[in-house]
C-alpha positions in Angstrom: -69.8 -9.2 86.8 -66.9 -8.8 84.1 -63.2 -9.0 85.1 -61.1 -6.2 85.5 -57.6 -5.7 84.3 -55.6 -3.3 86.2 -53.1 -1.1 84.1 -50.2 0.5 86.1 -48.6 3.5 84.2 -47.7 6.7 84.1 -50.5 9.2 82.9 -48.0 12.0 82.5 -45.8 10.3 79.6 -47.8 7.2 78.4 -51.2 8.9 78.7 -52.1 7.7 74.5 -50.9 4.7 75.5 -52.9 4.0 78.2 -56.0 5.1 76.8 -55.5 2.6 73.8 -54.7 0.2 76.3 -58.2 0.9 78.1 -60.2 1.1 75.0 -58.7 -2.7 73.7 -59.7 -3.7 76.9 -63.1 -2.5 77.5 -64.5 -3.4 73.9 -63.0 -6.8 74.5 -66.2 -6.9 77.4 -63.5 -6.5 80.5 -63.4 -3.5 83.0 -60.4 -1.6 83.2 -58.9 -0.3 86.1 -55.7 2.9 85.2 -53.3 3.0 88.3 -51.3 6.0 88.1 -47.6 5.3 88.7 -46.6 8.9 87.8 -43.5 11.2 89.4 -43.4 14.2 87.2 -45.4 17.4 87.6 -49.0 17.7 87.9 -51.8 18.0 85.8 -52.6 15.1 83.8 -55.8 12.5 83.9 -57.1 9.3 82.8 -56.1 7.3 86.4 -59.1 5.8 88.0 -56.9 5.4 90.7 -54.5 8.5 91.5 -51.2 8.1 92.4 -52.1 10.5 95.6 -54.1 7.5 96.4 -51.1 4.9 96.2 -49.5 6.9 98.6 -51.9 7.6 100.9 -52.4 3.5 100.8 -48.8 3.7 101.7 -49.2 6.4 104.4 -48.2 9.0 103.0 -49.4 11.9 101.1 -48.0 12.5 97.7 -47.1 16.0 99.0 -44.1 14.6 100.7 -42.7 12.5 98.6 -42.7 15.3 95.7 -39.6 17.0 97.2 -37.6 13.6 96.9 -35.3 12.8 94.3 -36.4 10.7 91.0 -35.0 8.1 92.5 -36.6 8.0 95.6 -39.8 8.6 93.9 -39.2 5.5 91.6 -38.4 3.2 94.8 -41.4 4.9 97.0 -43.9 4.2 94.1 -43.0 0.7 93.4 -43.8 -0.3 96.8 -46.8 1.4 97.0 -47.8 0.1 93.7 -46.9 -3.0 95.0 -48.5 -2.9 98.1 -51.9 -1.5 96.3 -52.1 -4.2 93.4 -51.7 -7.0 96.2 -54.5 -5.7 98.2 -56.8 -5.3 95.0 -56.0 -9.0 94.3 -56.5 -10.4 97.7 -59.8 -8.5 97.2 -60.9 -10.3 94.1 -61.2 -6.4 92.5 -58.6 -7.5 90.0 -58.2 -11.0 87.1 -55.0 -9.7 85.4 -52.3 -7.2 85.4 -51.1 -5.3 82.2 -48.1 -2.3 82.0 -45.8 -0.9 79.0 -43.3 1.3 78.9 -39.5 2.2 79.5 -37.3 1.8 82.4 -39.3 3.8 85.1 -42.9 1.8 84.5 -40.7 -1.6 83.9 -39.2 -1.2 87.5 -42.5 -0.1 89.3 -45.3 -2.3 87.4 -43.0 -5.3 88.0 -42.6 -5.0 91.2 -46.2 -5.1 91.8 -46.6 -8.1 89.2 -44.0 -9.9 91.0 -45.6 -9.6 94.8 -48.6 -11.3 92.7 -48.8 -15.7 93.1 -47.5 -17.6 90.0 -50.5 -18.2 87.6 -52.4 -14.9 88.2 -52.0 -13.2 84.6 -49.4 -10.4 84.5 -48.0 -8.9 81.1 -45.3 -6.2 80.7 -44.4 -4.5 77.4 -40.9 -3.0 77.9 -38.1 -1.5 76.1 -35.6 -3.3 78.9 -36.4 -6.2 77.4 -33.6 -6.3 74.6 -29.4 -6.2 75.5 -27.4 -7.3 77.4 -30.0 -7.5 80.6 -30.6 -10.1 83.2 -34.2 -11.0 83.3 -34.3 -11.1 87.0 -34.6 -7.5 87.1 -38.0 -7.8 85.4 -39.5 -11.2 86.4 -37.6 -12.2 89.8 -38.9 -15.8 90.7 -42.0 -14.9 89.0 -43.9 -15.9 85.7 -44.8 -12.4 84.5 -44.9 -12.4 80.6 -42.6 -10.2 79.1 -42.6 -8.6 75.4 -39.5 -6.7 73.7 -41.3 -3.6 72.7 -39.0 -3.2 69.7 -39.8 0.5 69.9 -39.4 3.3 72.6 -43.3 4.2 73.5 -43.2 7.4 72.4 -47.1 7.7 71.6 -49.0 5.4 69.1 -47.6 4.2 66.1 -47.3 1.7 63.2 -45.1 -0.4 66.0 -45.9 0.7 69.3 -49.8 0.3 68.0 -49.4 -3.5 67.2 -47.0 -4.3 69.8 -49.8 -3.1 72.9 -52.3 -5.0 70.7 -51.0 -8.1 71.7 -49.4 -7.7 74.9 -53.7 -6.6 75.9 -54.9 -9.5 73.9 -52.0 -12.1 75.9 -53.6 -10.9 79.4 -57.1 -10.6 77.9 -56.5 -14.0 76.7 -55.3 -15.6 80.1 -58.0 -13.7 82.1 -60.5 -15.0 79.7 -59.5 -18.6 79.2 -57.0 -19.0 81.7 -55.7 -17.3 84.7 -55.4 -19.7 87.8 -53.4 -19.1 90.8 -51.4 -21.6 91.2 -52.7 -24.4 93.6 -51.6 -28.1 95.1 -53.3 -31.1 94.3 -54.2 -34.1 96.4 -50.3 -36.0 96.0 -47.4 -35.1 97.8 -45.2 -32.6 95.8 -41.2 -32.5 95.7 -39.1 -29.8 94.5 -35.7 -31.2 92.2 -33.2 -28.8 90.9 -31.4 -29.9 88.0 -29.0 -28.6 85.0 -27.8 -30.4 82.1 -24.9 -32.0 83.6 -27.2 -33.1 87.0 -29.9 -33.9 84.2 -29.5 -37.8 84.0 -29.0 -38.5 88.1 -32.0 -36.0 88.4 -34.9 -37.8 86.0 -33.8 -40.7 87.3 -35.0 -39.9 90.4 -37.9 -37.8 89.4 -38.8 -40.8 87.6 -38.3 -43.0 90.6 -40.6 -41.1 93.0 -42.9 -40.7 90.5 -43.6 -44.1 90.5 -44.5 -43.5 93.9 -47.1 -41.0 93.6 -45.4 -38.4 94.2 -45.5 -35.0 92.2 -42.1 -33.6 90.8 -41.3 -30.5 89.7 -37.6 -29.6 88.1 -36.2 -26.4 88.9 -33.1 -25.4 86.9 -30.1 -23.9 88.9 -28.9 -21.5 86.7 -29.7 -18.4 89.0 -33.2 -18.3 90.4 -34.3 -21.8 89.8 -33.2 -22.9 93.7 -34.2 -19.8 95.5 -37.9 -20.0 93.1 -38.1 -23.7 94.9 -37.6 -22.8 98.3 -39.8 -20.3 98.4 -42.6 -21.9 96.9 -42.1 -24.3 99.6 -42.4 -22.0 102.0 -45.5 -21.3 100.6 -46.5 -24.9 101.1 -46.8 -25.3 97.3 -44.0 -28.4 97.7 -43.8 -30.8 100.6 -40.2 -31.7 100.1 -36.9 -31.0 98.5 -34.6 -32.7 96.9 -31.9 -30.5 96.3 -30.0 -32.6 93.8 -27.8 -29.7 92.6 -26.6 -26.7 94.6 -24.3 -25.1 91.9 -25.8 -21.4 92.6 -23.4 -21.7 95.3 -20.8 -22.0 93.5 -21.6 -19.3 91.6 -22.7 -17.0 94.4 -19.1 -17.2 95.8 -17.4 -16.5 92.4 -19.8 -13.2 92.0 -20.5 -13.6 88.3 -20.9 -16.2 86.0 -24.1 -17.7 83.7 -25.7 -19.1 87.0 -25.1 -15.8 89.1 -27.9 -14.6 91.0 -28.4 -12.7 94.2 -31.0 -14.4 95.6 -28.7 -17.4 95.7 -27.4 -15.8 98.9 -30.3 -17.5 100.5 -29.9 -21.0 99.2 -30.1 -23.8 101.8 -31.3 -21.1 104.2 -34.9 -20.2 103.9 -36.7 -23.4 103.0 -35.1 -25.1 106.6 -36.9 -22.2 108.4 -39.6 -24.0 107.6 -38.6 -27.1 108.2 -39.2 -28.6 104.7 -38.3 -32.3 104.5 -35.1 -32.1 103.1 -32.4 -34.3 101.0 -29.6 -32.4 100.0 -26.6 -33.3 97.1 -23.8 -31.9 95.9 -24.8 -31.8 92.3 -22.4 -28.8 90.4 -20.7 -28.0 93.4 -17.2 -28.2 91.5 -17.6 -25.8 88.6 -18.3 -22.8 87.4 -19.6 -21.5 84.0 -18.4 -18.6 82.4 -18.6 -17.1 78.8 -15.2 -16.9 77.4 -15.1 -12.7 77.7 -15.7 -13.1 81.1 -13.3 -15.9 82.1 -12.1 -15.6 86.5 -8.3 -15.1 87.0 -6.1 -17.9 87.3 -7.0 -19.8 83.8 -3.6 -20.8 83.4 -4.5 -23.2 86.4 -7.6 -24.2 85.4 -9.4 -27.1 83.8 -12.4 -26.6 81.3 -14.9 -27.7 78.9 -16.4 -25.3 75.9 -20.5 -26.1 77.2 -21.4 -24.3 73.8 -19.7 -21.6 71.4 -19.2 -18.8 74.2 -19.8 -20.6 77.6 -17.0 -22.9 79.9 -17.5 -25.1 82.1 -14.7 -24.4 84.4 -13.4 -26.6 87.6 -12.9 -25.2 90.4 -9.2 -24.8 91.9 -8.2 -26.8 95.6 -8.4 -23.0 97.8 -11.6 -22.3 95.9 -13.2 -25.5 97.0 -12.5 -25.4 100.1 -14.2 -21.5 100.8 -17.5 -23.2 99.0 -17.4 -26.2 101.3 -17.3 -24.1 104.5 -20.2 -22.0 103.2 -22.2 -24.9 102.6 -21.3 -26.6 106.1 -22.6 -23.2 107.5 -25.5 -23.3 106.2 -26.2 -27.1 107.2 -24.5 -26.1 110.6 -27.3 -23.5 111.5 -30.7 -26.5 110.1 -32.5 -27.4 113.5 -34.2 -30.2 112.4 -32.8 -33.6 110.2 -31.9 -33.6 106.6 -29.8 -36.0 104.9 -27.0 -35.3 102.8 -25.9 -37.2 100.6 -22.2 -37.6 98.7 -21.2 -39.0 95.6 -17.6 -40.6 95.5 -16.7 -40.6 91.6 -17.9 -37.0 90.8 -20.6 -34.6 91.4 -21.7 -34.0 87.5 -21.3 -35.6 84.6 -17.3 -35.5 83.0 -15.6 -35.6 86.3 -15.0 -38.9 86.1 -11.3 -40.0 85.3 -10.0 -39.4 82.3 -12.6 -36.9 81.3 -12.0 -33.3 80.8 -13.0 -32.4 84.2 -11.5 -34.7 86.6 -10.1 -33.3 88.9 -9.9 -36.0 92.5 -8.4 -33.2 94.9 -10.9 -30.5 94.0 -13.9 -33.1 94.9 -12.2 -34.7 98.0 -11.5 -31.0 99.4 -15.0 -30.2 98.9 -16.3 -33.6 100.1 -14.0 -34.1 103.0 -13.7 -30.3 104.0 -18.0 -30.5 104.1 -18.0 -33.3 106.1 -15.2 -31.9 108.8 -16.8 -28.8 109.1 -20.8 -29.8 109.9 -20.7 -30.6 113.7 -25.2 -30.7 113.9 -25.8 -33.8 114.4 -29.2 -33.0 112.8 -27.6 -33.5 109.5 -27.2 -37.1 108.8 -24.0 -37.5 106.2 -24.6 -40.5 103.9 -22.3 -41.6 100.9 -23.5 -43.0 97.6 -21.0 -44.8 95.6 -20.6 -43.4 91.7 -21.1 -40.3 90.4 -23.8 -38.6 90.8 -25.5 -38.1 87.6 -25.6 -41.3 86.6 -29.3 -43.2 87.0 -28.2 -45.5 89.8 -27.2 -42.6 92.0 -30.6 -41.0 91.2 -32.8 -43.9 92.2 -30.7 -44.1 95.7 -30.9 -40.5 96.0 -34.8 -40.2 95.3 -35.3 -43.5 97.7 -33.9 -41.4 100.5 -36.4 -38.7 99.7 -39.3 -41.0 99.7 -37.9 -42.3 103.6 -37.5 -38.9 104.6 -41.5 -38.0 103.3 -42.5 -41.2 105.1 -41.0 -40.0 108.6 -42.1 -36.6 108.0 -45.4 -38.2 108.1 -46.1 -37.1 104.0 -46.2 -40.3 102.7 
């Protein structure tokens, strides 16, 4: 039986382009399967699955959401889309996912591609790909494949012709050769999140566990790389967590910034509803990083480091740290099982140390003292490392009291 390749668009405005789509598809030997994602008027074809059927999926018939503004239209579809494509893959009807288009068939195709487990092939062409965008409006904590389409899709044309060439042949190409939901092997698996200035402390204790048969996988916390880990272990896909860096909340509580992200609302929150094993740090907890346009108030106060041409590293000031360390002793207040926590006392990144450009000992003793005076859960057990944290003696100590925690969690 061949594999199928669903295409989600919109027959009323990319109906050439989803019948080139189709043909690359089928005289490539798969099937192809034309979701209809339209909200215009009626009268078009080439769906093998109408959107009257996506709604009725939904439980709803299309009469009734006609009346409803674009808007609402957009946001009903994508979770019927969403809801649809899921149930074709937990079927086995579908081996890959494939969409172009503009804003509208961006928002709705991804949402589907996104409700769809890491490995399984999805593929969006889009014109939001290019600007001054966040990709977390088109991927989330996903691994869709994305492709600038350089040109609006407008019909087919000398670009648009060669740019749905190869986004087909990319999920062709995965469903054919590739194409694996992803799936956890016979060691134990822990999650480590890590940036550049974490990076040393962090492979060292990758390393370090590693040599104990354990599986690591790095997760960067510039936005999505924390919440990405958390939910992957609560979908058992990691045993244990080593949160090595928590900057995201930092960031979170600033609102902006290179490592914003909105998911990082959730941080230290829905991994421990699952009870992960947990060992958490405060790697990046004193800093901020903003490009120089889009420097916080209060610079005349503040001490920072140029990471690159455009982007600061920027410490954060005495009132500041204290807000984050109450938000992270919340979230360690409301854990109902144990989880270590571990503190550095010579700085929680790399140049914090004295005389470097970040050193600043009140920020980190407001954060560290104000963290430990505010956790009353005896749950959390409050242990303090000597040096700074990203150094590779701090790593190994750090991954040892992962390893114990795996071993009375019965893991290892």
């Amino acid at each position: 039986m061949n594999k199928t390749i669903a295409i989600i668009g919109s027959c009323d405005t990319k109906y050439k382009e989803i019948a080139y789509m189709r043909r690359i598809i089928e005289d490539a030997g798969l099937n192809a399967m034309v979701i209809d994602i339209s909200t215009g008027s009626s009268g078009y074809s080439g769906y093998d699955v109408s959107r009257n059927e996506l709604a009725k999926a939904h439980g709803y018939d299309w009469t009734e959401i006609e009346p409803k503004t674009k808007g609402e239209k957009i946001a009903f579809m994508a979770e019927a889309a969403a809801d649809y494509v899921y149930s074709l893959y937990k079927e086995g009807r579908i081996h890959g996912v494939l969409s172009v288009g503009g804003l509208q068939n961006t928002v709705i195709a991804t949402t589907a591609m996104q409700r769809l487990p890491i490995g399984f092939p999805k593929v969006m062409a889009s014109t939001v790909a290019s600007g001054k965008r966040y990709f977390d409006s088109i991927v989330g904590g996903s691994d869709i494949v994305v492709i600038p389409s350089i040109s609006d899709f407008t019909g087919i044309n000398i670009v648009t012709r060669q740019i749905i060439a190869n986004a087909c042949a990319c999920c062709i190409g995965m469903v054919n050769t590739a194409g694996n939901v992803l799936k956890k092997g016979d060691k134990p698996v822990v999650g480590v999140t890590l940036m550049g200035i974490t990076n040393t402390g962090a492979c060292a204790a990758i390393e370090e566990m590693e040599k104990h048969g354990i599986e690591t996988i790095g997760f960067h916390t510039t936005g999505i790389g924390g919440a990405t880990m958390e939910q992957m272990a609560c979908d058992t896909l990691i045993d244990g967590i080593l949160d090595f860096t928590i900057h995201e909340i930092t960031s979170y509580f600033f609102g902006g910034g290179f490592s914003y992200n909105e998911k990082a609302a959730c941080r230290l929150e829905k991994a421990v509803k699952h009870k992960v094993p947990m060992v958490v740090c405060l790697g990046g907890l004193d800093f901020v990083d903003f490009k120089t346009h889009e420097f916080p108030p209060r610079m005349d106060e503040r001490k920072y480091m140029m990471h690159n041409a455009d982007t600061a590293h920027i410490k954060i000031l005495p009132d500041e740290a204290e807000q984050v360390a109450k938000i992270v002793a919340d979230k360690l207040n409301a854990v109902d099982y144990h989880i270590r926590l571990l503190i550095p006392t010579d700085g929680m990144r790399h140049n914090t140390q004295e005389g470097q450009e970040l050193y600043y000992k009140e920020v980190d003793e407001i954060l560290i003292n104000t963290i430990k005076n505010n956790i009353n859960n005896k749950n959390i057990e409050i242990i303090t490392i000597p040096g700074n944290l990203d150094t590779k003696e701090w790593g190994v100590r750090a991954a040892q009291h992962m390893i114990e925690e795996l071993k009375q969690s019965g893991i290892l």
